[in-house]
C-alpha positions in Angstrom: 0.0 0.0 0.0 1.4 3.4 -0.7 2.7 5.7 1.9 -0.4 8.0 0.3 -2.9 5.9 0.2 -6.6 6.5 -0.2 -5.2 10.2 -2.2 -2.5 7.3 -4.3 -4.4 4.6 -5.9 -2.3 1.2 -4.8 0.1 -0.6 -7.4 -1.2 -3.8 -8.1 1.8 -6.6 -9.0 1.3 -10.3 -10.0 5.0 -11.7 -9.9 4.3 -14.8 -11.4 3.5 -13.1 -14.5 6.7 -11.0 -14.7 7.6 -10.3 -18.0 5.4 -12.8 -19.4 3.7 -9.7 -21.1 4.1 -5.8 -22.2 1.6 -4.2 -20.4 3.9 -5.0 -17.1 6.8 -3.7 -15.2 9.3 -5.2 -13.5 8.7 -6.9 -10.7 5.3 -7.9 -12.1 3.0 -4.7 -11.2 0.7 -4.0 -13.9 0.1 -1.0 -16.2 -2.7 1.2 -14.5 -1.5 4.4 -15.3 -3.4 5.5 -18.9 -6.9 4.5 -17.4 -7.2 3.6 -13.7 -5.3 6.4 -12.3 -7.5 8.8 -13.8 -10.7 7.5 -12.0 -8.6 7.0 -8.8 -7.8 10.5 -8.6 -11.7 11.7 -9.6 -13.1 9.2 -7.0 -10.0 8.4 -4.4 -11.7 9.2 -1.1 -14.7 7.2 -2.1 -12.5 4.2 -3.7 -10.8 1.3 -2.0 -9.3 -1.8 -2.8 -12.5 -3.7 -4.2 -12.5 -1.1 -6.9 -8.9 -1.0 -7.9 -9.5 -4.9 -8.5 -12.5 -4.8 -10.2 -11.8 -1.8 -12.0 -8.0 -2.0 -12.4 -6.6 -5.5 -12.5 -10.2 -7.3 -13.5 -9.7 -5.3 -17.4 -5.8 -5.6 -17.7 -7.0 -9.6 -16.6 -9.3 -9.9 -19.4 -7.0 -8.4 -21.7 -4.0 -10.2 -20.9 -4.7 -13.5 -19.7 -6.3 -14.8 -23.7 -3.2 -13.9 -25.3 -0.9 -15.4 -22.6 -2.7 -18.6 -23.0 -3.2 -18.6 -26.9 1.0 -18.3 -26.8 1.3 -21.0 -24.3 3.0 -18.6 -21.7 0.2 -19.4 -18.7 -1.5 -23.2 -18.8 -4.1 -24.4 -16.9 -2.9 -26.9 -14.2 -5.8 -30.0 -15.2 -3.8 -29.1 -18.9 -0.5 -29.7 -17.0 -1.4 -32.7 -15.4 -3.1 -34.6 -18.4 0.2 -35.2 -20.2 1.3 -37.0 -16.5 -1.8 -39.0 -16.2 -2.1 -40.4 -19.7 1.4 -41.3 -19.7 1.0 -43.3 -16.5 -2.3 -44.8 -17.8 -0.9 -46.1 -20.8 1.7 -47.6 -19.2 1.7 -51.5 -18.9 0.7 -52.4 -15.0 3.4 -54.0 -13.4 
């Protein structure tokens, strides 16, 4: 939380997406600055940290996450653990 905070709308980071994607900085805190921190600063004593995830990591989310997925960046875990299962399926019982 910023020093700042409710007048500084709160950096939002997902380090296990760093550098997985453009629209991210290092250390994995995501690009709110074009079109979050405008609202923040019309609406900051009335905002909190519901709203800066719904309406600043919940977009950059819905944005994001398709692409990283369509490039095989980010899988799902059941997609993960298929390969693992059918191998040991298919493998004569001892």
């Amino acid at each position: 939380m910023p020093v700042a905070y409710p007048q500084v709308a709160p950096e939002i980071e997902l380090p296990t997406l760093d550098g997985k994607t453009h629209k991210m900085y290092r250390g994995g805190k995501i690009c709110l600055t074009v079109h979050f921190k405008p609202l923040w600063a019309k609406n900051c004593p009335r905002f909190g940290l519901a709203h800066a995830l719904c309406l600043g990591l919940a977009p950059w989310l819905a944005a994001e996450v398709p692409i990283l997925v369509d490039s095989g960046m980010v899988k799902h875990k059941d997609d993960e653990a298929a390969p693992a299962e059918a191998s040991a399926s298919a493998a004569p019982p001892s």
